[in-house]
C-alpha positions as CSV (number, residue, x, y, z in Angstrom):
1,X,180.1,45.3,9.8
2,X,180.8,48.0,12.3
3,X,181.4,48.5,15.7
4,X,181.9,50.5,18.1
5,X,182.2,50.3,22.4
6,X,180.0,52.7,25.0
7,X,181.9,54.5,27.2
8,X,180.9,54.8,31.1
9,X,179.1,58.4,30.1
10,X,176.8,56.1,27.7
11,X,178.7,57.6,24.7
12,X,180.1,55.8,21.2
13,X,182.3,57.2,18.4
14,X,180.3,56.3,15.3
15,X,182.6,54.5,12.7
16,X,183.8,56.8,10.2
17,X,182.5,54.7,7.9
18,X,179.0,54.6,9.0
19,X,179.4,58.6,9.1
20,X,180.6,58.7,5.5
21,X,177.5,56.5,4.5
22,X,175.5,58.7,6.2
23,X,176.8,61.7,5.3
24,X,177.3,62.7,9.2
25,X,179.1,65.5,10.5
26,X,180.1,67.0,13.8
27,X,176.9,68.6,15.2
28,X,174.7,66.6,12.9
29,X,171.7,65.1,15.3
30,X,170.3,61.3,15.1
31,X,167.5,59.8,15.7
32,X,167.4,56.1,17.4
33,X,164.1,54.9,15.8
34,X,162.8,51.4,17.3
35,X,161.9,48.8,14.7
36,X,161.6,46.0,17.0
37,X,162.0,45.1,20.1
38,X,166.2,45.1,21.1
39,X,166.2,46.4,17.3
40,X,166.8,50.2,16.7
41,X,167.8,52.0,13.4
42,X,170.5,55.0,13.3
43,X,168.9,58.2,11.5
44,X,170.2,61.2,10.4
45,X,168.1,64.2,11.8
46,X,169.9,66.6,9.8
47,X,167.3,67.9,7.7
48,X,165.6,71.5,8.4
49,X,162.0,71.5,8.9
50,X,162.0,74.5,6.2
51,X,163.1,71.8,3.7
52,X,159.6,69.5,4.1
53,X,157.8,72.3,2.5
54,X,156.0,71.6,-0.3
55,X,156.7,67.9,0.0
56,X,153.0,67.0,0.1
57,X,151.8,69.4,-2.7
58,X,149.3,72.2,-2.1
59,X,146.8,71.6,0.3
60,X,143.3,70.6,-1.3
61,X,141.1,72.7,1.6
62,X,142.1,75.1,4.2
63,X,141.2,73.1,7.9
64,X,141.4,75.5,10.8
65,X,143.4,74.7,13.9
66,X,139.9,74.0,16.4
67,X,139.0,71.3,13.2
68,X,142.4,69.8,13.4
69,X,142.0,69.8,17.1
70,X,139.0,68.4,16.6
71,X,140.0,65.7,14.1
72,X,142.6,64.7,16.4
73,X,140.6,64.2,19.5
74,X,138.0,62.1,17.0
75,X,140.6,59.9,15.5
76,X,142.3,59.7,19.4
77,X,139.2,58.2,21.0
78,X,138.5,56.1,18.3
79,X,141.9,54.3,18.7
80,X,140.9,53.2,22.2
């Protein structure tokens, strides 16, 4: 297990090897995703947004942006 100690500015040094694991780098970004409450997971954010293209496939209809809108305001209310 690692640790590591928050300064007065709110600031840690992450271990190096949690870095190494992570494959972390000066200027890389993370996310602090919470899992549960007190509970939070360390990603990286180092991927570009270019690289999520084409993860999904190629889309099966073309959906203009007032039906998305549209979609989204539907789905939004529902959830209430």
């Amino acid at each position: 297990m690692s640790t590591a100690t928050l300064t007065s500015k709110g600031q840690i040094t992450i271990p190096a090897s949690v870095r190494e694991a992570l494959d972390l780098s000066a200027g890389d970004r993370v996310e602090f995703v919470e899992v549960a409450p007190r509970r939070y997971e360390l990603i990286p954010a180092t991927r570009s947004v270019t690289e999520l293209k084409g993860m999904f496939g190629k889309a099966r209809k073309r959906v203009s942006i007032d039906e998305m809108n549209a979609a989204i305001a539907a789905r939004g209310s529902a959830a209430r």
